[in-house]
C-alpha positions as CSV (number, residue, x, y, z in Angstrom):
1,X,-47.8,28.6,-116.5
2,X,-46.9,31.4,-114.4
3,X,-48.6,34.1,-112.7
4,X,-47.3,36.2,-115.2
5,X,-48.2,34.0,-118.5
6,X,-47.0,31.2,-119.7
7,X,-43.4,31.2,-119.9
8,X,-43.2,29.1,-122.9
9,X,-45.1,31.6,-125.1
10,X,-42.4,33.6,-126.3
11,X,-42.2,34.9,-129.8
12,X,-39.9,35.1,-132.5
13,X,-36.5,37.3,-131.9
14,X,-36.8,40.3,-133.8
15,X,-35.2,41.1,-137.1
16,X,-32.1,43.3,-135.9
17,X,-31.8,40.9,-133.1
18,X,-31.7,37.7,-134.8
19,X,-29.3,39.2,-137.2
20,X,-27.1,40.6,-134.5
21,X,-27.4,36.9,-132.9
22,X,-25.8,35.6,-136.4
23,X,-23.2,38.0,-136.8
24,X,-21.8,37.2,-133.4
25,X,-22.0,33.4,-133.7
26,X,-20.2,31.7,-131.6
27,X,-18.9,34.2,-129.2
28,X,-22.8,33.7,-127.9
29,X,-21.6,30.8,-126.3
30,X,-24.4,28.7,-124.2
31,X,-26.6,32.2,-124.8
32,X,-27.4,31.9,-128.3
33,X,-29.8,29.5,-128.5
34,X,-31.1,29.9,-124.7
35,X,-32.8,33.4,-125.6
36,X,-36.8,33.9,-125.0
37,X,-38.8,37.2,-126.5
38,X,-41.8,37.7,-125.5
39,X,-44.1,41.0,-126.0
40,X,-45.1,42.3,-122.6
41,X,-44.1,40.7,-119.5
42,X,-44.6,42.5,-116.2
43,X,-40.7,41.2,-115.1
44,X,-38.0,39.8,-117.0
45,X,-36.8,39.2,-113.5
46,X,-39.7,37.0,-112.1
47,X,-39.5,34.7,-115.2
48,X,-35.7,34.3,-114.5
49,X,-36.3,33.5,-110.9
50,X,-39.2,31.1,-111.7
51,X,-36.9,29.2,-114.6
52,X,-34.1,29.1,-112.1
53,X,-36.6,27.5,-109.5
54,X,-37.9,24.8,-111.7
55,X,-34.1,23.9,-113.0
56,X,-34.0,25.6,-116.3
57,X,-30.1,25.1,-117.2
58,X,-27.8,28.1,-116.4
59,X,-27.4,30.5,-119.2
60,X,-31.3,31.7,-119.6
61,X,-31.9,35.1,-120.9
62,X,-35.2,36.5,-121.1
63,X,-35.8,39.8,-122.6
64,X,-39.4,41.5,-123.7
65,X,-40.3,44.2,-125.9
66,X,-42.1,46.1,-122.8
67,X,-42.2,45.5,-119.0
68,X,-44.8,46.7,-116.7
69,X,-43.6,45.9,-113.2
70,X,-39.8,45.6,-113.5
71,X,-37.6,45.7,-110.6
72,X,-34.4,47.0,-110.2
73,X,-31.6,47.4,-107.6
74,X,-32.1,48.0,-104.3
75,X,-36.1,47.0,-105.1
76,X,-36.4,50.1,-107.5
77,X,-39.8,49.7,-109.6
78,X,-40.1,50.9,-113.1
79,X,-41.8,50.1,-116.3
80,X,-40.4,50.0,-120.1
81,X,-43.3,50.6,-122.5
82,X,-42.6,48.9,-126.3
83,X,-40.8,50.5,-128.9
C-alpha cells in the first residue's frame, strides 16, 4: 500500500493501448509486459520512486488516465484531469 493507493490496483490497459502494445511487439522490449494503468493517481512519479525503493526491476512504467498532484521539472506542479 501506498500513501497514494495501492500500487497493485491497476486496471486493465485500454483498448487503443493494448492494441498499440501488440502492434509493436517486440520492439517493447522489457516494457511490454512491465506497464501498470491505473484511473487516478495523484503522481505517476511517486509510484515510480516508491517501486524503485522497494526493488521493483528496472523497466517499470506507470501511466494513469488522470493525475492530481503531478510534478514536473524543476518541481513544477500540475494536474491532468481524465479524458
Amino acid at each position: 500500500m501506498t500513501p497514494y493507493g495501492d500500487a497493485s490496483a491497476s486496471i486493465p490497459l485500454p483498448s487503443d493501448i493494448n492494441a498499440a502494445f501488440a502492434a509493436a511487439g517486440a520492439r517493447l522490449g522489457m516494457f511490454a509486459d512491465r506497464t501498470q494503468w491505473f484511473s487516478e493517481l495523484p503522481s505517476t512519479n511517486d509510484v515510480v520512486a516508491m517501486l524503485a525503493e522497494a526493488g521493483t526491476a528496472q523497466g517499470a512504467v506507470i501511466a494513469a488516465d488522470a493525475q492530481n498532484a503531478g510534478r514536473g521539472r524543476f518541481g513544477r506542479s500540475w494536474a491532468s484531469p481524465a479524458g
